[in-house]
C-alpha positions as CSV (number, residue, x, y, z in Angstrom):
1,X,-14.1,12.2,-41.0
2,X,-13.0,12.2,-37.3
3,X,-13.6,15.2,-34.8
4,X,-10.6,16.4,-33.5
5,X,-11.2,15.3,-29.8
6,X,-11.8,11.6,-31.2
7,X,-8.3,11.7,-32.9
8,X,-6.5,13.2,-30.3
9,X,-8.0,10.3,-27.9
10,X,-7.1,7.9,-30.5
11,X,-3.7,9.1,-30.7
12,X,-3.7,9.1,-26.5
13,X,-4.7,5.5,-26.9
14,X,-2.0,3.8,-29.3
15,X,1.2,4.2,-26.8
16,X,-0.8,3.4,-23.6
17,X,-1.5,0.0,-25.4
18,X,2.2,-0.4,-26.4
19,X,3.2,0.3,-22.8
20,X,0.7,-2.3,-21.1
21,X,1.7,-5.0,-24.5
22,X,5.1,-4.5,-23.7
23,X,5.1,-4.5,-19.7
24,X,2.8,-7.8,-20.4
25,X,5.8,-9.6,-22.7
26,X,8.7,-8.5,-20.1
27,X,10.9,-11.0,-17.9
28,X,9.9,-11.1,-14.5
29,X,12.5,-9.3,-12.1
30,X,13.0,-12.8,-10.0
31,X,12.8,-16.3,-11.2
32,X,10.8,-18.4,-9.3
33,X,14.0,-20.5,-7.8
34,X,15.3,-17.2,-6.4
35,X,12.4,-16.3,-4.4
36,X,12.1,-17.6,-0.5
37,X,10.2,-20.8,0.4
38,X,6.5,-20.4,1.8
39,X,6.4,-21.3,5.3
40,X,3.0,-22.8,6.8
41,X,2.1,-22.8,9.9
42,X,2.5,-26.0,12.0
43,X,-0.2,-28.1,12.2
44,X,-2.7,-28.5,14.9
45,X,-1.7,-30.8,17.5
46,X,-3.6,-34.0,18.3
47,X,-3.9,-32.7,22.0
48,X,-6.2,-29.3,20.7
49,X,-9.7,-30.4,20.9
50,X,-12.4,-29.8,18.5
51,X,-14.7,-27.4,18.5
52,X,-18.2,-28.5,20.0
53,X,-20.3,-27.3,16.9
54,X,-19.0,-28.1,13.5
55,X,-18.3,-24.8,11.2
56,X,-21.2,-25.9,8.8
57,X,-23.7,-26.1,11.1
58,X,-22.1,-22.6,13.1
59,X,-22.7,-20.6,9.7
60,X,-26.0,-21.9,9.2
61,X,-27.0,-20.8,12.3
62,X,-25.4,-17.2,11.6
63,X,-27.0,-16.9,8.1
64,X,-30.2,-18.2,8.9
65,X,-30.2,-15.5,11.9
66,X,-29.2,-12.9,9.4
67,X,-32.1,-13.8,6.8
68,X,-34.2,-13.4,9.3
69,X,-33.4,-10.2,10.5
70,X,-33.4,-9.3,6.7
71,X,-36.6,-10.4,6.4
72,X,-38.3,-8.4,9.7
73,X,-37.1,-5.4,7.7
74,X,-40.1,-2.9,6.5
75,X,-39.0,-3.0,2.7
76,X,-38.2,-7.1,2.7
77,X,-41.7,-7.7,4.7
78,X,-44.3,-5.9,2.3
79,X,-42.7,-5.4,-1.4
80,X,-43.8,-2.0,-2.3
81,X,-46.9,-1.6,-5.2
82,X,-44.5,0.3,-7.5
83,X,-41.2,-1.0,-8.9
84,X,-38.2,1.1,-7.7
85,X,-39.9,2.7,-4.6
């Protein structure tokens, strides 16, 4: 036998699911011909020059910097004798 408070939630429960099922199953409000083209950006030109450092190695840098600063940290240094402390 169910409490009251479990039925009522129950009963709270059985439209919300019709309401998402059915807002799942409905048409879209646009078909996908009616809706504006995506415009990109141009591309780069030949004349732009590249950067001196390649991305890869300019995050590498950046994380490696930011492990190490992680690592200088009190609690990251000298793990502490009891778990969760």
């Amino acid at each position: 036998m169910m409490h009251a408070p479990v039925r009522r939630l129950c009963s709270a429960m059985l439209p919300v699911l019709a309401l998402c099922l059915t807002a799942c199953a409905s048409r879209p409000l646009a078909p996908p011909g009616a809706l504006p083209p995506v415009l990109l950006p141009p591309p780069p030109s030949l004349g732009t020059p590249l950067p001196p450092v390649s991305y890869s190695q300019t995050a590498a840098e950046r994380i490696r910097s930011w492990h190490d600063r992680l690592m200088a940290t009190p609690l990251m240094r000298a793990p502490s004798e009891t778990p969760g402390r």
